[in-house]
N, C-alpha and C positions, 0 to 999 in steps of 0.2 A: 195719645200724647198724655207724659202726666201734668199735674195743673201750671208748672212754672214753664212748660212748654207751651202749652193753650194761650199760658197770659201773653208769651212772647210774641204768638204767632197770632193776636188774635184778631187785629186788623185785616189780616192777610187772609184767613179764613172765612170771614164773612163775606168776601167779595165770592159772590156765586161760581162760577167758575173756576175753582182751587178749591175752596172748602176743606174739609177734616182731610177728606179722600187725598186729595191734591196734595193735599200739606203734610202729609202723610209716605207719598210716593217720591215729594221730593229729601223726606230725611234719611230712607233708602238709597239715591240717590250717588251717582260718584261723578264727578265732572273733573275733568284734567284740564289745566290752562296754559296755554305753551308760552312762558316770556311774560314777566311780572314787570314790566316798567307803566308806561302810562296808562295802557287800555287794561290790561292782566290784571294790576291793583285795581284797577275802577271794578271791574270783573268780578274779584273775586272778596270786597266788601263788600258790593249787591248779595252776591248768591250767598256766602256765611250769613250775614241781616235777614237773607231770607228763609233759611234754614236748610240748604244743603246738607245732605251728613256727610259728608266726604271730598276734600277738595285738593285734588294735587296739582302743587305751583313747583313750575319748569323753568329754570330761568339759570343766566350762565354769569350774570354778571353783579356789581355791587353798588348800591347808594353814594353817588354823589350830589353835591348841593346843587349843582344843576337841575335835578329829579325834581326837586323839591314844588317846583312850580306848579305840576302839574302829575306827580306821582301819589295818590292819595295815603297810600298806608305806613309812608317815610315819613321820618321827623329828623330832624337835624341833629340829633345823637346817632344816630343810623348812618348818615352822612359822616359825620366826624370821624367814626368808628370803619368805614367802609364796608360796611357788614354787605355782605350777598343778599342780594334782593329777596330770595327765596325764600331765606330764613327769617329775613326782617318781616316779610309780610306774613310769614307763620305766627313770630313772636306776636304780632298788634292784632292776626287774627285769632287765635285764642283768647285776648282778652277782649273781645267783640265779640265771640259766641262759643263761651266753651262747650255746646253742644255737637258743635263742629268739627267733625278732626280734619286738622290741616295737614299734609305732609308737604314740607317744601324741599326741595331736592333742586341741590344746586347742579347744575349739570347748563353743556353743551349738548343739545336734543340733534342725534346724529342716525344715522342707519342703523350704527350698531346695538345703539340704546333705546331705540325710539319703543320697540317691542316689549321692555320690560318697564321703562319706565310710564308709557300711557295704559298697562295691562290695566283693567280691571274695569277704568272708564268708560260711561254710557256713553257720555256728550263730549268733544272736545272743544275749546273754546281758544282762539286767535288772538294772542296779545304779543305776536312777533314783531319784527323790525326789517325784516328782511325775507324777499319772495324765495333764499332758497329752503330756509324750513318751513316756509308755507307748502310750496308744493310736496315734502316730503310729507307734512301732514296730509295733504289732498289725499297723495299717494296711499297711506297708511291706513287714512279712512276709506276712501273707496276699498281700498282692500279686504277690511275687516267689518263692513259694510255700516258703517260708525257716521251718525251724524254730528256734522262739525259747522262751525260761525265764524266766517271771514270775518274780518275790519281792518278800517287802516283810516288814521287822520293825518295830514299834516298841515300849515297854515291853516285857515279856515275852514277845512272841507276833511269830511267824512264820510264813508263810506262800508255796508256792511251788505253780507249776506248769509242767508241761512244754506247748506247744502246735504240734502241729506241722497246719500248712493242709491239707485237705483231709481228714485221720483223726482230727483233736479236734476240741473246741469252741472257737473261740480268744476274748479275751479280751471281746470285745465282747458274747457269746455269755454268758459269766458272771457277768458286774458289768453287762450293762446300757450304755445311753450313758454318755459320762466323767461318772464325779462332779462335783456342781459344791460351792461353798462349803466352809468349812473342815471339816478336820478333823485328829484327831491326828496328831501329828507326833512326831519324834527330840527335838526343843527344846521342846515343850509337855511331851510325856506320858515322855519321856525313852527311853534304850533299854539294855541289856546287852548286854555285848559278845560272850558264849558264846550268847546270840539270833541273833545276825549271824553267828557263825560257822555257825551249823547250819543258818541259810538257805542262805546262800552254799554250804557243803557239799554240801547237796541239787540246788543251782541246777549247782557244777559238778561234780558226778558224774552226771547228766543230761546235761551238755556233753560230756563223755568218752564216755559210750555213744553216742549220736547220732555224734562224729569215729571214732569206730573202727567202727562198721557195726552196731551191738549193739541195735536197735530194739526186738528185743522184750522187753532187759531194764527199755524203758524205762517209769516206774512213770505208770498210766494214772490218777492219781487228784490228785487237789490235797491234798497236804498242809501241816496246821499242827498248831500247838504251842502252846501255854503252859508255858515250863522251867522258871519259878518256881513254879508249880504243879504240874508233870508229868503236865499235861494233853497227852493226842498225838491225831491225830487223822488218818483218811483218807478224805475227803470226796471221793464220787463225783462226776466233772467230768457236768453238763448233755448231753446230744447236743449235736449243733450244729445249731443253730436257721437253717431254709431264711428266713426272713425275718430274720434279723440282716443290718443295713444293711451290713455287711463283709462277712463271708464268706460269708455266703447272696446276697446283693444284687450283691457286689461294688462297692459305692459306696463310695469309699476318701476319704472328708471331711475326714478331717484330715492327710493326705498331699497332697491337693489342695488345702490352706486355703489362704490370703496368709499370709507368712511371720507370725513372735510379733510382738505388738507391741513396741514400741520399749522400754518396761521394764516388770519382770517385780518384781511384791515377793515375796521370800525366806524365806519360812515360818517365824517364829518366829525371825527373827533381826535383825529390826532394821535391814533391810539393803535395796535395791532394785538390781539389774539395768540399766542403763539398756544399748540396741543399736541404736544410731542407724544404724546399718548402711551405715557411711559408708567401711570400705575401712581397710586397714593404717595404725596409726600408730608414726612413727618416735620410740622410747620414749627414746634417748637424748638424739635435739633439745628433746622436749619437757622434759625432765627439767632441762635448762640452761633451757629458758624458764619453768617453776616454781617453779626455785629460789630467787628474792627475795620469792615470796609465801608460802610456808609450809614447811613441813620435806618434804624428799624423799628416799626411799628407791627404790633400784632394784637387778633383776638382768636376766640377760636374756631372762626371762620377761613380769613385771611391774614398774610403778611405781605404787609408794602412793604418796600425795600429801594434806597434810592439812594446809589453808587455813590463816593466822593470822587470818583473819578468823570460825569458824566453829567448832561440834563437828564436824563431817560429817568424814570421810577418805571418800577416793576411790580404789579402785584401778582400775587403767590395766590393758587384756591389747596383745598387738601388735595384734590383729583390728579394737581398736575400741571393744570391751564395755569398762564400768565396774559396779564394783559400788560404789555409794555406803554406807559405814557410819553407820550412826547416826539414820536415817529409815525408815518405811515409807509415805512420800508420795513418791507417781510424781512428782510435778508437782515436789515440791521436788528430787529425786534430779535430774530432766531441766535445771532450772532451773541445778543447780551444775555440771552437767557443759557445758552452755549458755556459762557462766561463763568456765570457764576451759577448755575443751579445742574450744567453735565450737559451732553445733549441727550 
């Protein structure tokens, strides 16, 4: 390290256990984070603060004032602007540790991408919202024999594990095939934000062990909490089951599936997904061709766009994706985007 590295890090190395060596292994380092809103942000200002050299944030969607609560690396220009989560937490991590290269990459983490976009990554780290790209992650990593850190908070309670292919049980192994049908959520059943930090906490001081060589301080159990209660808990992970269709079987189903469908309804927000999967759109041409039909905002992220004919608002990413506000009908979400943007 040269000396304005040493000074950064220098608490960090004194602690016996990391040391130069450590501190050293981690700025080699790549860690991929899937999904930047609560846990992902907590995620990925720990591991830049601690000096990861390499951090890519996966994330499909963009800052709103909702976030704000309990999204760390958002401010309420990011909000206002609707910037994409990805690239907002790039912009606030660069100027947290220009040491760091951050790549954020807006994207929908799907079958078809999942391979180019996590390449290169040691550790993969869990800041999703929903168990169907978790299990694609399971998928992905047991595949490429990648260790990865579940979590998940909602209301008071959290909950995380470490999984690494071949010496744990991984996720398929614990919960069973994906859940299917509703269940709580951040927007139904609500969440705290010192929940989200102590996930995220656990999730990336597990990240840190695993990039510096430290395996076997890594904690072999799944833990959770209830902090409004201070209830704590260390719940012994399952073996790993030789007939789990993943990692016993190696049947990798949802890494092999046909890509998501074309829209996705939003959990508790009133909102749908539409991904017609039709290839880059040029945000500013179209931004001059919606401008006599309803009010348009843009930057050079996103374009909202919100009809005079309608409640619905549309936002625009460059990839393609729309998330329409104000529905949770696929058919109607596809129908407006149909409308004004082609099918």
């Amino acid at each position: 390290m040269d000396a304005s590295a040493a000074e950064r890090y220098a608490r960090q190395t004194r602690f016996p256990p990391l040391g130069a060596a450590g501190q050293a292994r981690l700025a080699a380092a790549h860690v991929a984070i899937v999904g930047c809103g609560a846990l992902g942000s907590a995620q990925a200002d720990l591991l830049a603060r601690a000096g990861v050299g390499h951090i890519t944030i996966i994330d499909r969607d963009y800052v709103e004032g909702s976030n704000l609560q309990r999204q760390r690396l958002f401010d309420e220009a990011d909000a206002r602007d609707a910037l994409p989560k990805a690239a907002a937490a790039a912009r606030h991590l660069a100027q947290i540790n220009s040491l760091t290269r951050v790549d954020g990459v807006v994207a929908d983490l799907d079958s078809d991408n999942v391979g180019r976009l996590l390449a290169g990554a040691q550790v993969l780290l869990d800041g999703a919202d929903n168990f169907e790209t978790r299990y694609l992650l399971n998928d992905y990593a047991v595949a490429r024999g990648l260790p990865w850190i579940y979590g998940a908070a909602v209301g008071s309670y959290g909950c995380t594990f470490t999984i690494r292919p071949g010496a744990t049980a991984c996720l398929e192994c614990v919960f069973g095939p994906r859940p299917e049908g509703a269940a709580e959520t951040c927007e139904t059943a609500g969440v705290l934000n010192f929940v989200v930090d102590w996930v995220a906490a656990q999730q990336a001081g597990e990240a840190i062990k695993l990039c510096a060589g430290q395996t076997a301080a890594l904690r072999p159990t799944l833990a959770a909490a209830d902090l409004w209660r201070n209830e704590f808990r260390q719940l012994a992970a399952p073996p790993r089951d030789p007939a789990c269709p993943c990692c016993g079987q190696r049947r990798f189903v949802h890494l092999e599936a046909l890509s998501a469908a074309a829209s996705t309804v939003l959990c508790g927000r009133n909102a749908v997904q539409v991904n017609p999967r039709r290839g880059a759109l040029d945000l500013p041409a179209l931004a001059r061709r919606l401008q006599s039909l309803g009010t348009v905002r843009q930057n050079e992220f996103v374009l909202r766009f919100a009809p005079q004919t309608g409640p619905l608002e549309m936002t625009l990413f460059a990839d393609g994706r729309a998330i329409i506000q104000g529905t949770d009908d696929p058919a109607a979400a596809r129908s407006l985007y149909a409308r004004y943007i082609g099918a």
